[in-house]
C-alpha positions as CSV (number, residue, x, y, z in Angstrom):
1,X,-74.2,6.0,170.1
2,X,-72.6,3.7,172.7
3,X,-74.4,0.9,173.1
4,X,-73.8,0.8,176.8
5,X,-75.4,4.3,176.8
6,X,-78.8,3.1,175.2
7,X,-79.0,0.6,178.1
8,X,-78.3,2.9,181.0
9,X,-80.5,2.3,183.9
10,X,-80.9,-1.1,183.1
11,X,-80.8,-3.6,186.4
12,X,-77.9,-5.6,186.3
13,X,-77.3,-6.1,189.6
14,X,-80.5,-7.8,190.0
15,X,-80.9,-9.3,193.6
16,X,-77.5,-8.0,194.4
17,X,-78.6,-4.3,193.6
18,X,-80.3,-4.7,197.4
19,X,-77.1,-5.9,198.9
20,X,-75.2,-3.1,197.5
21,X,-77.7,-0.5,199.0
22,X,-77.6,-1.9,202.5
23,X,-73.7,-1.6,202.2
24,X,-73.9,1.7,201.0
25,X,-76.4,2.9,203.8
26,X,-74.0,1.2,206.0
27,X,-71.2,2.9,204.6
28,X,-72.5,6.4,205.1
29,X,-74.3,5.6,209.5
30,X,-72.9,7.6,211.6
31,X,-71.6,10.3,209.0
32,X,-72.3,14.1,209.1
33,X,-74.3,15.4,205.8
34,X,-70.7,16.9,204.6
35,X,-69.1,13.5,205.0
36,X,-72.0,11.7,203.1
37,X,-71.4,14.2,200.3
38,X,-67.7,13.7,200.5
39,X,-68.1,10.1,200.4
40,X,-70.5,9.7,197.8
41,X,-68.4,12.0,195.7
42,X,-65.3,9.3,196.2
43,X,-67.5,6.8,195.4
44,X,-68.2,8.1,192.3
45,X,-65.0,9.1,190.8
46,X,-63.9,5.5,191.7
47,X,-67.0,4.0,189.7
48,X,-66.4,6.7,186.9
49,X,-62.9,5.7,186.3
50,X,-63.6,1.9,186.7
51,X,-66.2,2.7,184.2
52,X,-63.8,4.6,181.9
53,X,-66.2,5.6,179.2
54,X,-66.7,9.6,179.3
55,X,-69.7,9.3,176.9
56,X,-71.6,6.5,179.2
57,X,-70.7,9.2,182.0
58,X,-71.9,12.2,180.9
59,X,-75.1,10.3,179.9
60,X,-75.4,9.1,183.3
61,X,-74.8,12.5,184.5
62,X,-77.7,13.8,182.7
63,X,-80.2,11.0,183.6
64,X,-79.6,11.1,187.3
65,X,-80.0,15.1,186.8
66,X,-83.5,14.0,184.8
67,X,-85.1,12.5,187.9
């Protein structure tokens, strides 16, 4: 198993994990709920392609789907 996949969830944004959220609530102000969808779904093919790594995805995938 992927190494990268046995740490998933880990913080390692630390203090900048709470900059990122306020950018991303930012990002999404003034948006219907379809446009929210539409850019979160953006957003994450962008970060699933910087990632690159189908079996760190797919665990992702089923560990947002956990909680």
């Amino acid at each position: 198993m992927n190494d990268d996949v046995t740490k998933l969830g880990a913080d390692k944004l630390g203090a900048a994990g709470d900059d990122f959220y306020e950018a991303l609530m930012a990002a999404h102000d003034g948006l219907s709920l379809e446009q929210s969808a539409r850019l979160n779904a953006r957003l994450l093919l962008l970060l699933a392609n910087q990632v690159g790594d189908a079996e760190l995805l797919r665990a992702a995938l089923g560990k947002a789907r956990e909680e």
